[in-house]
N, C-alpha and C positions, 0 to 999 in steps of 0.2 A: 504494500500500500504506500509506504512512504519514499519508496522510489518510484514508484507511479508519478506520484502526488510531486516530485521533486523534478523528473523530468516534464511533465506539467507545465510547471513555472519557468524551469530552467529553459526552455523553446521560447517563451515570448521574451523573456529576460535577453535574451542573448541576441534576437532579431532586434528588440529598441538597443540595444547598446550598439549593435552594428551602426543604424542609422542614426544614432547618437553621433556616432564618429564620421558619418559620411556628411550629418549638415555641419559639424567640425573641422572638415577637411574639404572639404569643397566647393569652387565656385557653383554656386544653383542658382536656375532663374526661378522668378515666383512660380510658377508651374509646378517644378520637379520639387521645389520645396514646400509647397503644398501637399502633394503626393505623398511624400514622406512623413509630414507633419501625420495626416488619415491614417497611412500603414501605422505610424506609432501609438495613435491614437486606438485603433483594431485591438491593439495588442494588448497594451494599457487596459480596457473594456474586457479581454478576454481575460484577465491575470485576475480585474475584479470580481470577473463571477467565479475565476475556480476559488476565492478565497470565500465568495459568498456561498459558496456549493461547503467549501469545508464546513464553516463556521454552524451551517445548519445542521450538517453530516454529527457533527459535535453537541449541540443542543438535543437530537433526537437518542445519541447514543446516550446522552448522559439522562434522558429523562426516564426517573422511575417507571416499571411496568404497572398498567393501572392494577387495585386490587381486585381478588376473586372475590369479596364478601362485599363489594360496596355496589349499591342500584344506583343508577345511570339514567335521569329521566332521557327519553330519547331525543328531547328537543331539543337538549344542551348538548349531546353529543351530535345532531348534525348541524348546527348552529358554530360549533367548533370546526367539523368537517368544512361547511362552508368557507371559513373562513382562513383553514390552513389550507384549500382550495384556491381560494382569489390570490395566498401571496406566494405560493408555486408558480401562479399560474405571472404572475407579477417579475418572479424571477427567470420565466422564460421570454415574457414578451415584454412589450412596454404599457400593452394594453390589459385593462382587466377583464376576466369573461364573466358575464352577468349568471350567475347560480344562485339556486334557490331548492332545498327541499322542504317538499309538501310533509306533514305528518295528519293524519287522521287518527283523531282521536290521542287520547291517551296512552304513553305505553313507557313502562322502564326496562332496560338491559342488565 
């Protein structure tokens, strides 16, 4: 896992420090350094989510499993669902997706 997770990083790490030294070392017209500026920028965006990817990855591991003796109304558990649904769905797009579940009637887990 942690050499996974380390080449990961270490690929965008290594492509911004390339182009670190290429707008450090060479004449660029606005174009090509624009160009550049975006590719660094890609990469920058991509290093944040694998650190937002861990960070959750870490939260979920670290959360107690629920108890076997505790009831659960059900509308708080998919009100939950709901709602660790919208910021998944936040951490893949930009957009949120509109979700909603129905419950009928009464009922505990």
């Amino acid at each position: 896992f942690v050499a996974n997770v380390s080449h990961e990083i270490r690929t965008p790490l290594t492509v911004l420090g390339g182009f670190v030294e290429t707008l450090q070392t060479l004449p660029l017209n606005d174009d090509e350094r624009a160009r550049y500026l975006e590719l660094m920028a890609q990469q920058a965006r991509r290093m944040q989510t694998l650190v937002s990817d861990l960070l959750t990855l870490s939260r979920l591991e670290g959360s107690p499993p629920p108890g076997t003796s505790e009831w659960i109304p059900v509308s708080q558990l998919m009100a939950q669902c709901e709602q660790d649904g919208r910021d998944l769905s936040l951490m893949l797009v930009t957009q949120t997706h509109d979700m909603h579940f129905l419950q009928d009637g009464p009922c505990e887990l």
